[in-house]
C-alpha positions as CSV (number, residue, x, y, z in Angstrom):
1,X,-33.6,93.1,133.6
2,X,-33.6,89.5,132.7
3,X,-32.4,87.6,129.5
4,X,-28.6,87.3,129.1
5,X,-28.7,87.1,125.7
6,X,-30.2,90.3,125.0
7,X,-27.0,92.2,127.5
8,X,-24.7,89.9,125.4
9,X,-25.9,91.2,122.7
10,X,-26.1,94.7,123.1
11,X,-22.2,94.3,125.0
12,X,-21.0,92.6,121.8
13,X,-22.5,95.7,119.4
14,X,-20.4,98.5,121.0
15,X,-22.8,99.8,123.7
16,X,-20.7,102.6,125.4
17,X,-22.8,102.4,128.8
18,X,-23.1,100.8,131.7
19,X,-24.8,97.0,131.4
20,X,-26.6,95.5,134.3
21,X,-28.4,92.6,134.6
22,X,-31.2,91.0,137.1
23,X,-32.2,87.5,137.3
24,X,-33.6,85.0,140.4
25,X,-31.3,82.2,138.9
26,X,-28.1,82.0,139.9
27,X,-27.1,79.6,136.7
28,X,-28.4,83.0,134.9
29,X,-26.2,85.8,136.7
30,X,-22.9,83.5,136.0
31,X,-23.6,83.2,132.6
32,X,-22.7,86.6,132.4
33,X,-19.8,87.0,134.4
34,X,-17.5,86.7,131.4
35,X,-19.4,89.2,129.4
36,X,-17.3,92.4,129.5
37,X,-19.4,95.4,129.9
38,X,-21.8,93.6,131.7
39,X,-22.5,93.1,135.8
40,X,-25.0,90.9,136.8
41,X,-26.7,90.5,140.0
42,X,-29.1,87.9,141.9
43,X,-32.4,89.3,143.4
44,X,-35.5,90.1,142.5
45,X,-38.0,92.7,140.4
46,X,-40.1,93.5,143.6
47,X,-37.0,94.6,145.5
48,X,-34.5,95.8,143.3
49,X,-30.7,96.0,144.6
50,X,-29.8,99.2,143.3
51,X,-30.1,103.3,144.4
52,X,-33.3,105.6,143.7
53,X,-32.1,107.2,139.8
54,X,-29.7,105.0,138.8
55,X,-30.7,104.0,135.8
56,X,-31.3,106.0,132.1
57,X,-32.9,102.4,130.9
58,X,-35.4,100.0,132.5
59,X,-36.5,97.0,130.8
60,X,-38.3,93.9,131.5
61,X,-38.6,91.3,128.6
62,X,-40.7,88.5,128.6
63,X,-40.6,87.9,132.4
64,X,-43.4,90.3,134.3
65,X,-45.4,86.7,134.1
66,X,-43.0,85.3,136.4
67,X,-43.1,88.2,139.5
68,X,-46.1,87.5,142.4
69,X,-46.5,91.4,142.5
70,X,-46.4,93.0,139.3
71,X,-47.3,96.6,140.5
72,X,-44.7,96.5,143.3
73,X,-42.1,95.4,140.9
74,X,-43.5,98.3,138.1
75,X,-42.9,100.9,141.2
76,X,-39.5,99.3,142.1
77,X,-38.6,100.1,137.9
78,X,-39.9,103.8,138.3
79,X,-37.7,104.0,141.6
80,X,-34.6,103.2,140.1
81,X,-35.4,105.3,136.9
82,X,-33.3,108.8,136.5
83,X,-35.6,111.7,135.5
84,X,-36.3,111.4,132.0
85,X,-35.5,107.8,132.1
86,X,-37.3,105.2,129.6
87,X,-39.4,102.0,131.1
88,X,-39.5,99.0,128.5
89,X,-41.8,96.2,129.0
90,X,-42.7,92.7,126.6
91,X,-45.1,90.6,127.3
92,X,-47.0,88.1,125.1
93,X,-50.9,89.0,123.9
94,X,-54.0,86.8,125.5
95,X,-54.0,83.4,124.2
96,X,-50.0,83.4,122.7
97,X,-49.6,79.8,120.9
98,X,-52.5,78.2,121.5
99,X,-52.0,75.2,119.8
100,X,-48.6,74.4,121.7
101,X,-51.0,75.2,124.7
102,X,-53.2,73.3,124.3
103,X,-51.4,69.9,123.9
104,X,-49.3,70.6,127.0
105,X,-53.0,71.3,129.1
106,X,-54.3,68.1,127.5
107,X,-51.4,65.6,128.4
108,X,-51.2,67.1,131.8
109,X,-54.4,66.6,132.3
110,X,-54.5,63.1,130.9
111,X,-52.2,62.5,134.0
112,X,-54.5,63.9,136.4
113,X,-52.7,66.5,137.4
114,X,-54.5,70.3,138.4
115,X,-53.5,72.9,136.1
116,X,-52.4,76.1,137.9
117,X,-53.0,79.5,136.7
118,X,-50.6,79.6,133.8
119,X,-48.5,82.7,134.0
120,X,-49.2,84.0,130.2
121,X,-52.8,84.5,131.4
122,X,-52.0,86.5,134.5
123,X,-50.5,89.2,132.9
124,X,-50.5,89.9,129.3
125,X,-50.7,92.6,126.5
126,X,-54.0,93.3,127.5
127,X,-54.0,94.2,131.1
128,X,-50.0,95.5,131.6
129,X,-50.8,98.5,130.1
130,X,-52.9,99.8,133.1
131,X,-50.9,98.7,135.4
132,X,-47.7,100.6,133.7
133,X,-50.4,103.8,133.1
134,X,-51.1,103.4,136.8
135,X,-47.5,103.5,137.8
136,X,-45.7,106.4,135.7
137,X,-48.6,108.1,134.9
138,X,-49.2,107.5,130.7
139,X,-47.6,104.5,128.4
140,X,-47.1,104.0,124.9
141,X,-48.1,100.3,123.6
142,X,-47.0,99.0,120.5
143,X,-49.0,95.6,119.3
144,X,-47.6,93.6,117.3
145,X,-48.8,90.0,115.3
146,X,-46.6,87.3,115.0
147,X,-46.2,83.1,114.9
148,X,-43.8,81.0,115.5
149,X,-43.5,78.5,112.4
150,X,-42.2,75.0,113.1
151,X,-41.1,73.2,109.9
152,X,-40.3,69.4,111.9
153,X,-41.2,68.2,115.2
154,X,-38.3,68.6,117.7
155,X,-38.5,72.0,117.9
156,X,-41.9,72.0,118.7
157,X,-41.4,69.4,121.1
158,X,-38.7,70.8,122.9
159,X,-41.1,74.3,123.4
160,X,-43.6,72.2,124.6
161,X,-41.8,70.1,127.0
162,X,-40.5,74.1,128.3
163,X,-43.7,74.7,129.1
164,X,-44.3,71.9,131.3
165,X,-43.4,73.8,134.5
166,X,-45.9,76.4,134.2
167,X,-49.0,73.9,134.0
168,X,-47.5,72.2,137.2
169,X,-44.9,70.1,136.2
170,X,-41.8,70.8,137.5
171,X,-37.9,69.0,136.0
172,X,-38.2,66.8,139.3
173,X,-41.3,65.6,138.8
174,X,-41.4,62.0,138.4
175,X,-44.2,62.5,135.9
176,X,-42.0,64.7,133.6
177,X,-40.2,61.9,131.8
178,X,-43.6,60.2,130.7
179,X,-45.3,63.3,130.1
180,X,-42.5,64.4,127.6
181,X,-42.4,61.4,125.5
182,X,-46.6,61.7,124.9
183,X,-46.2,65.1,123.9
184,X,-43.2,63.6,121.7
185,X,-45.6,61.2,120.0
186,X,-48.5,63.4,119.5
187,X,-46.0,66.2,117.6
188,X,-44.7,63.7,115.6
189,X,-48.1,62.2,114.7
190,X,-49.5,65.6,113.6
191,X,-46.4,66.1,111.2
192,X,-46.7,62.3,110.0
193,X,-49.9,63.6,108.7
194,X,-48.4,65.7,106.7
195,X,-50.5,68.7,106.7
196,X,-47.8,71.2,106.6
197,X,-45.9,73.8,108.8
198,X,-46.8,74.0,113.0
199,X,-47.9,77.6,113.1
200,X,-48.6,79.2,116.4
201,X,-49.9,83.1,116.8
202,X,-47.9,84.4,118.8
203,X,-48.2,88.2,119.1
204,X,-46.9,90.5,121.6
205,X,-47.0,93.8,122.9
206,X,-44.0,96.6,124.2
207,X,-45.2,99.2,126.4
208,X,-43.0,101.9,126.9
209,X,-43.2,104.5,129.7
210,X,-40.9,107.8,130.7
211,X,-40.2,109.0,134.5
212,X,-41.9,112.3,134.3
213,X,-44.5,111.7,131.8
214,X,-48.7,112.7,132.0
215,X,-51.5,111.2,131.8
């Protein structure tokens, strides 16, 4: 489920079986409607589109943050599951890129604005693993340590700026355009400093569950 690329990807390798992709954005589901091998579909985790055992593979990458009811949308997965079949899930650890964090919290805040609970702290590496145990009955996790390593400002920037939505600020907002030229300058007076590389932790963790497994 989600991330076009990663169907693309796996289409474009030689993968024999069938593709099919979920995604709430329409923009999302036509980007793959040129892909061959690949079907996507509009909807959502918590009410998945598709017939009990349908599916050998399950995976949701990077986007469990996103869904209002993570445990109904972990049951929807098992549903669709064939006996036997594998349940992938990546999500960031607590605290992923706390630096790039904390520059978007402090110029949103500057503005006055209320930060909301950011998704990245509502479910993370930490507490999905219950929630998958509690749902197919054991999981395996795999933790891993990583960073994302900037080597000039505009790729920070523009990570920054992606964030802005999740503390709040929405592309609409009238507030966005200022917002993302003070994030601009403080970037680009951190690497005028001349202190080196942006580094930013960034681990993660895949849990990996199978329809019919123990606890």
């Amino acid at each position: 489920m989600r991330h076009r690329g990663f169907l693309r990807n796996l289409a474009e390798r030689g993968h024999r079986g069938r593709l099919v992709g979920l995604d709430t954005s329409p923009a999302a589901v036509h980007a793959l409607h040129d892909v061959a091998g690949v079907s996507a579909h509009l909807g959502n985790a918590m009410d998945l589109p598709y017939d009990a055992a349908a599916f050998d593979v399950v995976t949701a990458r990077h986007m469990l943050y996103h869904v209002p009811d993570v445990r109904r949308a972990l049951a929807e997965c098992r549903r669709v599951l064939r006996s036997e079949g594998v349940f992938a899930a990546v999500v960031n650890r607590p605290g992923a890129t706390p630096r790039v964090s904390a520059l978007v919290a402090e110029v949103v805040s500057s503005a006055g604005i209320d930060i909301p609970i950011v998704p990245n702290s509502r479910v993370h590496g930490d507490n999905l693993p219950e929630m998958i145990e509690s749902t197919f009955g054991a999981v395996a996790v795999h933790r891993y340590d990583n960073a994302l390593v900037f080597d000039r400002p505009e790729p920070v920037i523009a990570f920054a700026v992606a964030q802005l939505s999740f503390y709040g600020v929405e592309p609409d907002s009238a507030l966005r355009p200022e917002l993302t030229r003070a994030i601009g300058a403080k970037v680009r007076a951190r690497f005028a400093s001349d202190v080196g590389p942006w580094r930013d932790p960034k681990g993660y963790v895949i849990c990996t569950a199978r329809q019919g497994w123990q606890g």
